[in-house]
N, C-alpha and C positions, 0 to 999 in steps of 0.2 A: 583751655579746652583740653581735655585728657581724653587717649583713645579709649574704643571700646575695645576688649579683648574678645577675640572669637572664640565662642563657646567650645569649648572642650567635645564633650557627650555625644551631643548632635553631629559635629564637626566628626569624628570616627565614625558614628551611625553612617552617616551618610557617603562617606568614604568607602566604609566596608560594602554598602551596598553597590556603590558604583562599581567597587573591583570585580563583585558578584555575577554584577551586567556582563562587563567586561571578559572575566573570565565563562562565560555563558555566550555570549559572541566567539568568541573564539573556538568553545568546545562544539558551536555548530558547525564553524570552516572546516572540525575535522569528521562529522558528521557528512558533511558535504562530499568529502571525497572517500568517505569509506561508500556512501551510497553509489557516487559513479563509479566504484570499483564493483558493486555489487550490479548495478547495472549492465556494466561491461561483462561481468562474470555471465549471467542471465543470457546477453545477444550471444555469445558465444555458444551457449547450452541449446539456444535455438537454432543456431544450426547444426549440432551434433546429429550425427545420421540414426546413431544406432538409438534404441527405447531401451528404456527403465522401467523396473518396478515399481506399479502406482504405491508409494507411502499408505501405511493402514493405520499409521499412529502419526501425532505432531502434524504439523504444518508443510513439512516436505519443501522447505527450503534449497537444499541440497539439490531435487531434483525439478524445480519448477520451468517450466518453459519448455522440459524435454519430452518425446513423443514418450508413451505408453499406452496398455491397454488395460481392459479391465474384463474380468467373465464375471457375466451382472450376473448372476442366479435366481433375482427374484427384483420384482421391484416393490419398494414400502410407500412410494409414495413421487408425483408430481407435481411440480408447482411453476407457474408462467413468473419469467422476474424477467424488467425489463433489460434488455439486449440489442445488438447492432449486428443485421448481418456481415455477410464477408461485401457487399456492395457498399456499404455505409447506411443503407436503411435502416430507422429508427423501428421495434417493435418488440419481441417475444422471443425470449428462449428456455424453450422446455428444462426444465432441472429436474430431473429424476436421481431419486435416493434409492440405489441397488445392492441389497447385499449379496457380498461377497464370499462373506462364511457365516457361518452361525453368531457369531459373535462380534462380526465387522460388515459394516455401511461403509458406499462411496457416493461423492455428487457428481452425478455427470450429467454435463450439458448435452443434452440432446444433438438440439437443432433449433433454425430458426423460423421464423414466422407471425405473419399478421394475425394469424387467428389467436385468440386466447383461450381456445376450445382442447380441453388434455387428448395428447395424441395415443394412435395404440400402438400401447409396447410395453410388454414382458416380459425382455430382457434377452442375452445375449453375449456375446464379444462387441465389444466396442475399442476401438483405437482411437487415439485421437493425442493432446496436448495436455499437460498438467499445468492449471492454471493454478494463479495463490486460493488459498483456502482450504487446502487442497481440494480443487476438482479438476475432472478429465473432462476436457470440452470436445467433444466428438468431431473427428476429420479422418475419412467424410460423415456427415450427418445421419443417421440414424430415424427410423418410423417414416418416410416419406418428407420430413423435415427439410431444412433449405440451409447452404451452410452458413456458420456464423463469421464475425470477424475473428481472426487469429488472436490467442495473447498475442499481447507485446511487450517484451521488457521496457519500450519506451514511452510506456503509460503510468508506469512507475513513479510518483509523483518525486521529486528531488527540490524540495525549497527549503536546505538547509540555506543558504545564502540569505535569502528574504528573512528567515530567524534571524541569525546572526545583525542581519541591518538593522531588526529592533533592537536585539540585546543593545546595540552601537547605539543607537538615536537613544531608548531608554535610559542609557547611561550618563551619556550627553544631556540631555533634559534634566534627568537630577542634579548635574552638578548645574545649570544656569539657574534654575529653581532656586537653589541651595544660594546661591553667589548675589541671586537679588534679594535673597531674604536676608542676606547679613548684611547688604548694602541699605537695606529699608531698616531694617535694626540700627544703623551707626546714624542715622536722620536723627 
């Protein structure tokens, strides 16, 4: 009875991809803690006393969770998307698109509400939170509005771990795959 020799080809394929996983698991752990650094960056920004300049370009990463304000000069447009007040009730918050100069828009949340009926407002000073996307979530609420929940950096979802568990289990799964398919081949 002569052995069978393990295929060469496949035998790398399948290795290469495992390290793939593997190194794909790994580059999520460090995914993982650059996010709770950015996290932790964020709580801290939320309680910075002083305001910032609402961002008029990009994403405004730098400055998100910190108070600002915004002089609407006009408004192009509202739209009801759903929202949670500051009590936890489920319902409406006003997103108005105000510009700001001739050539720049901002979103800023209103306020909150059951109604789905557009409130009146033409615009103004507004103060309030710069949430991702950049928009300014109005604190306090604005048109007779009700107030909404606060960002929170702690809504910021964080599941590099859960990634990393599949790259892990994925990998793990190719090589048992791999281990009974050469065991079924020497049959």
């Amino acid at each position: 009875m002569t052995a069978r020799r393990v295929p060469i080809i496949p035998t790398i394929f399948v290795l290469a991809a495992v390290a793939t996983m593997i190194g794909l698991g790994i580059w999520q752990l460090g995914r993982r803690a650059e996010k709770e650094a950015l996290i932790a960056r964020y709580e801290a920004a939320a309680n910075a006393g002083e305001a910032v300049v609402f961002p008029l370009s990009g994403k405004g990463e730098d400055v998100l969770f910190r108070r600002s304000r915004v002089a609407c000069a006009g408004v192009t447009a509202i739209e009801a998307v759903s929202g949670t007040s500051a009590s936890g009730q489920k319902g409406w918050v006003q997103r108005a698109t105000c510009a700001v100069s001739p050539d720049a828009s901002v979103a800023v949340d209103l306020g909150y509400t059951r109604d789905i009926a557009r409130p009146d407002f033409a615009g103004g000073i507004i103060t309030g939170v710069i949430a991702p996307g950049p928009r300014l979530v109005a604190d306090p609420p604005v048109a007779g509005l009700q107030p909404m929940a606060r960002p929170d950096p702690g809504d910021l979802p964080n599941n590099h771990l859960a990634y990393a568990g599949q790259w892990f289990f994925f990998a793990l799964t190719a090589l048992v795959i791999y281990v009974l398919a050469l065991r079924r081949r020497r049959r």
